[in-house]
C-alpha positions, -999 to 999 in steps of 0.1 A, spaced: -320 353 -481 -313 387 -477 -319 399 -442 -316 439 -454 -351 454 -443 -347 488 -446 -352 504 -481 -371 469 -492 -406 462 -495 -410 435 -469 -440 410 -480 -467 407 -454 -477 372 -439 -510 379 -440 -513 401 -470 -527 371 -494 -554 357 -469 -565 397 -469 -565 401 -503 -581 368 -514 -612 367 -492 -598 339 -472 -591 358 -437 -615 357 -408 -636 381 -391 -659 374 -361 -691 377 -380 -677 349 -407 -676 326 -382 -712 303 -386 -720 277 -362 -747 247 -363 -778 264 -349 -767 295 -348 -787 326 -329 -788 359 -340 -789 384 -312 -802 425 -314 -802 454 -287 -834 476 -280 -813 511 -272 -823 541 -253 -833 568 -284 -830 597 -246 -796 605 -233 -811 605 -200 -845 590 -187 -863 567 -157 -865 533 -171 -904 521 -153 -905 489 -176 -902 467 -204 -932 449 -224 -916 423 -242 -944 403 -250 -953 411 -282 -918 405 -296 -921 370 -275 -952 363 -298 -934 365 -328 -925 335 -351 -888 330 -348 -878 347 -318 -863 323 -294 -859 349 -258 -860 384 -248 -836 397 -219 -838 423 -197 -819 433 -169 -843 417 -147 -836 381 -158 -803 383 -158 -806 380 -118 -776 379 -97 -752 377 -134 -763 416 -130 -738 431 -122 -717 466 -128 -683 462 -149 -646 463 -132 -628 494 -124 -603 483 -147 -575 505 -141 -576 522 -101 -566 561 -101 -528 565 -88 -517 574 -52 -520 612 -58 -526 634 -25 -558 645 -24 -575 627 -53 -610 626 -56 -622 599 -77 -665 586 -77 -667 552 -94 -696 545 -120 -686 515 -145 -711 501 -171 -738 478 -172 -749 450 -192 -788 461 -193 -800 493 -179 -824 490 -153 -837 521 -136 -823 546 -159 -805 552 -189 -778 574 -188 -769 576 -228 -782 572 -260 -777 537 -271 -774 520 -238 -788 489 -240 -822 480 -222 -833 447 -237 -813 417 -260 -842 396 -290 -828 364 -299 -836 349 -326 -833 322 -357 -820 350 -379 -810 386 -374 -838 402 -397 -864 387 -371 -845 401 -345 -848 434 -355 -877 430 -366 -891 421 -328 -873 455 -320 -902 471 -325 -924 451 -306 -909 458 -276 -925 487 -254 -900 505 -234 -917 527 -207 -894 558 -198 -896 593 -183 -871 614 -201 -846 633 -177 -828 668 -187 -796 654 -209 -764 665 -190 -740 668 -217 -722 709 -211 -685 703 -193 -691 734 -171 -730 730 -169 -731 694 -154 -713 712 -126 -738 739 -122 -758 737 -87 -796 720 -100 -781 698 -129 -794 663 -128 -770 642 -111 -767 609 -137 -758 585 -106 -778 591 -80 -760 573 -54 -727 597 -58 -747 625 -56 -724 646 -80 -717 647 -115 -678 652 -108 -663 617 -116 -629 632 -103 -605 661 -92 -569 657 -96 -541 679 -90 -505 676 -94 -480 708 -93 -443 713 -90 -427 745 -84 -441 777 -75 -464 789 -104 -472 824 -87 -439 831 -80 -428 822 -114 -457 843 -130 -451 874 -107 -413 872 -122 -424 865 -158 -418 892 -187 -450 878 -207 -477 855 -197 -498 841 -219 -538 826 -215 -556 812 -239 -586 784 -238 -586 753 -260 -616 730 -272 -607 696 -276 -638 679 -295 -648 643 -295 -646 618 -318 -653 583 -327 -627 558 -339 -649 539 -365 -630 509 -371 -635 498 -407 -644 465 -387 -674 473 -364 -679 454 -331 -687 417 -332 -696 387 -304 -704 347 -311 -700 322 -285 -710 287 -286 -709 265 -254 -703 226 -254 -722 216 -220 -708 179 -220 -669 191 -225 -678 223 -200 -663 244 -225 -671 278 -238 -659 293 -268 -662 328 -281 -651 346 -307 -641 388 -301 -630 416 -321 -612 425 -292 -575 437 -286 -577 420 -252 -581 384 -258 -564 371 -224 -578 396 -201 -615 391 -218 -611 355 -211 -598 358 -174 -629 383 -165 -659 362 -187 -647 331 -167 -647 347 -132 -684 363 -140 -693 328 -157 -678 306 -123 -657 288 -149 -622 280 -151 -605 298 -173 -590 263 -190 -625 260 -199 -628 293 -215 -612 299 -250 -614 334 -266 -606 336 -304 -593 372 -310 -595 361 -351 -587 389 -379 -596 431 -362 -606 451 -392 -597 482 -369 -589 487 -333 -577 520 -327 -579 514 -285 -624 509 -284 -619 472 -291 -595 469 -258 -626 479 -233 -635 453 -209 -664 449 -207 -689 457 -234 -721 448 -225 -726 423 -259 -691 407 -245 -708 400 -214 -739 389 -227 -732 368 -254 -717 344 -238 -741 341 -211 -769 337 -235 -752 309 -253 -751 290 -219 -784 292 -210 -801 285 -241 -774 260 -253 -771 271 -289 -742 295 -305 -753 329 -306 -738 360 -328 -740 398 -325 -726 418 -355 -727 461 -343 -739 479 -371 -728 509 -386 -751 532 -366 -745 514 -333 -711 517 -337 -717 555 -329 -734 553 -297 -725 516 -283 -689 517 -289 -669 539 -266 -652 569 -279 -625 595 -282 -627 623 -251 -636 657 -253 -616 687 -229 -615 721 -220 -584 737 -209 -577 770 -194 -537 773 -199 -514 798 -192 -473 799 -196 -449 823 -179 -418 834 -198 -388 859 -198 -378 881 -225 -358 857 -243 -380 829 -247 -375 806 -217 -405 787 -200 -408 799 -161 -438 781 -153 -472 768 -167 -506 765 -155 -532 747 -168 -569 737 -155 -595 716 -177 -621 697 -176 -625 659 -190 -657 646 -204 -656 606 -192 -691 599 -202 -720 581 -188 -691 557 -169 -656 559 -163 -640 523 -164 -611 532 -169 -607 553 -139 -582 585 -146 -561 565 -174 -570 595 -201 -568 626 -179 -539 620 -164 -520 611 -193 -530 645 -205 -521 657 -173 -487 644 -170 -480 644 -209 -487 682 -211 -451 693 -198 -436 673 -228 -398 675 -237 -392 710 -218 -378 723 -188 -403 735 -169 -394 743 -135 -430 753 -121 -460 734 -131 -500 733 -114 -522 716 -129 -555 705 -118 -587 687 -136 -624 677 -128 -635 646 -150 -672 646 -153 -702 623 -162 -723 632 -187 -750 618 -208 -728 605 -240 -712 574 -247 -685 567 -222 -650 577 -230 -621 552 -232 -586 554 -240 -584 557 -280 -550 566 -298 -530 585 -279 -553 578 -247 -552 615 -237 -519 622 -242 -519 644 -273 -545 668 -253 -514 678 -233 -487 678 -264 -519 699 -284 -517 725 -253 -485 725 -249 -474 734 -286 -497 758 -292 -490 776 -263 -453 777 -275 -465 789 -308 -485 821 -297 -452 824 -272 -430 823 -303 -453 851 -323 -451 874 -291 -417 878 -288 -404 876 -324 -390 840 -325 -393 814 -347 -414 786 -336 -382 758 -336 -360 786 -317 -388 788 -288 -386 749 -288 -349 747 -287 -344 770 -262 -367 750 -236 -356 714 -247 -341 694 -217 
């Protein structure tokens, strides 16, 4: 057998399962007695949560329990900082991770507020409507600059401040290297958000075997161990009694390696207490507002740089949008941060960034995680630097490479 890869089409392992029907996905997994679970969602970005009236959708054939954040007692709890901001001087960093139900106050549209389970998912959604949610609706803090702005709403009321963090790291002298400079150059960039839409949407079953104290659950999740680990400390298991079946991902893209989803923490629960398997399958328009997304920035930059091309210094300042929560700590802005310098010699560097809450679905590493902001900055800096002094753009580049 020839062991030549290059210049050969290698076959696939799993190309004929894919292509013959036969793989598995979460939501072809079917279990004896099998629940079908769906969310009641905030329609406001931003409101007082007073109450839920569930029962109407209790009174309706079929429908086997309605959660709220209420019954889920002490299991209540806010998710794990699941990656702590680095030992940088002066770091400010306010926590705010997700919940599994809101209670209080809803902070994004989409966040979930009550779970219908049922014999089959059209009753589920179905009872959706049945449900009364009783809200006063806050002004939406979504602007970068404006959630900033002395009199916005604050989203978490116990920080007191919409600024989730304020990082800076420099090297060099910038000012000096400016002052020296032969042509400086300023420009703002808009990056925009996004959502990874995995052809495979979001999907949760779990069935629990009381006598053999086992629970299994099945994720479309790039995470399997870790999700495992965490669902057996929140569950007071052992985690030889929890399995987690990370089957065929039609699509990860980064989303489907947050810890924890709300559905991933729910699921499971549910399954325990009413000892039947239960499923939840995200639908297409969930998938816009429940899974997390791509983030959005704003950068002032500015690069410093004698006649003939070379790079003195760079300065940068921008704000990250993190969303309603910020799990993931500073993982996305400071890879922008630290990625913006790329592969030039730059011997001054300041850079400093505010990572703000605001009312939109929280941001988590996706692609790149933040690092492509910096290279996007960066390059195009290079490029107006190489149009103001006559150079081609590759020239500019070589002439700064380490």
């Amino acid at each position: 057998m020839s062991r030549t890869y290059v210049g050969t089409s290698v076959p696939r392992n799993e190309d004929r399962r894919l292509l013959t029907g036969n793989a598995l996905f979460v939501d072809d997994v079917h279990l004896e007695g099998l629940l079908h679970v769906a969310f009641v969602r905030s329609d406001h970005a931003h409101a007082l949560l007073h109450g839920v009236d569930t029962s109407a959708a209790l009174a309706r054939p079929g429908v086997v329990a309605v959660i709220t954040a209420e019954d889920l007692g002490d299991y209540w709890q806010p998710g794990p900082l699941l990656v702590p901001p680095p030992p940088i001087d002066g770091i400010v960093f306010n926590q705010a991770s997700q919940v599994p139900l809101a209670k209080d106050r809803v902070r994004h549209v989409g966040e979930p507020i009550a779970m219908v389970i049922a014999e089959s998912r059209y009753i589920a959604e179905d009872a959706l409507a049945d449900i009364v949610v009783d809200v006063d609706p806050l002004d939406p803090v979504v602007g970068l600059e404006a959630a900033l702005e002395p009199g916005a709403e604050i989203i978490h009321p116990q920080l007191g401040t919409n600024l989730a963090a304020h990082v800076v790291q420099r090297h060099g002298d910038y000012e000096t290297a400016k002052a020296a400079a032969d042509v400086v150059i300023s420009r703002r960039f808009h990056y925009d958000r996004g959502a990874a839409a995995a052809m495979e949407n979001r999907c949760v079953a779990a069935r629990w075997d009381p006598r053999a104290e086992e629970l299994t659950v099945w994720d479309t999740t790039q995470a399997p161990i870790p999700i495992r680990n965490g669902l057996a400390r929140m569950l007071g298991l052992l985690e030889s009694r929890v399995r987690v079946v990370a089957p065929y991902v039609g699509g990860g893209f980064g989303p489907k390696i947050m810890m924890f989803y709300p559905e991933e923490v729910l699921i499971p629960w549910v399954a325990m207490r009413l000892g039947r398997p239960v499923k939840w399958a995200e639908d297409r328009q969930e998938n816009f507002f429940a899974t997390t997304q791509e983030r959005s920035q704003i950068h002032d930059a500015e690069i410093a740089l004698s006649r003939d091309g070379k790079i003195l210094g760079v300065q940068d300042f921008f704000f990250h949008d993190t969303g309603a929560y910020d799990p993931y700590g500073l993982t996305v802005p400071i890879n922008s941060q630290c990625t913006l310098l790329g592969p030039y010699d730059v011997p001054a560097y300041h850079s400093e960034f505010r990572a703000v809450f605001t009312n939109t679905v929280t941001v988590t590493p996706v692609r790149g995680a933040g690092r492509q902001h910096g290279v996007f900055v960066m390059e195009r800096l290079l490029d107006i630097a190489a149009r103001e002094l006559g150079l081609e753009p590759a020239e500019i580049r070589r002439r700064n490479y380490l």
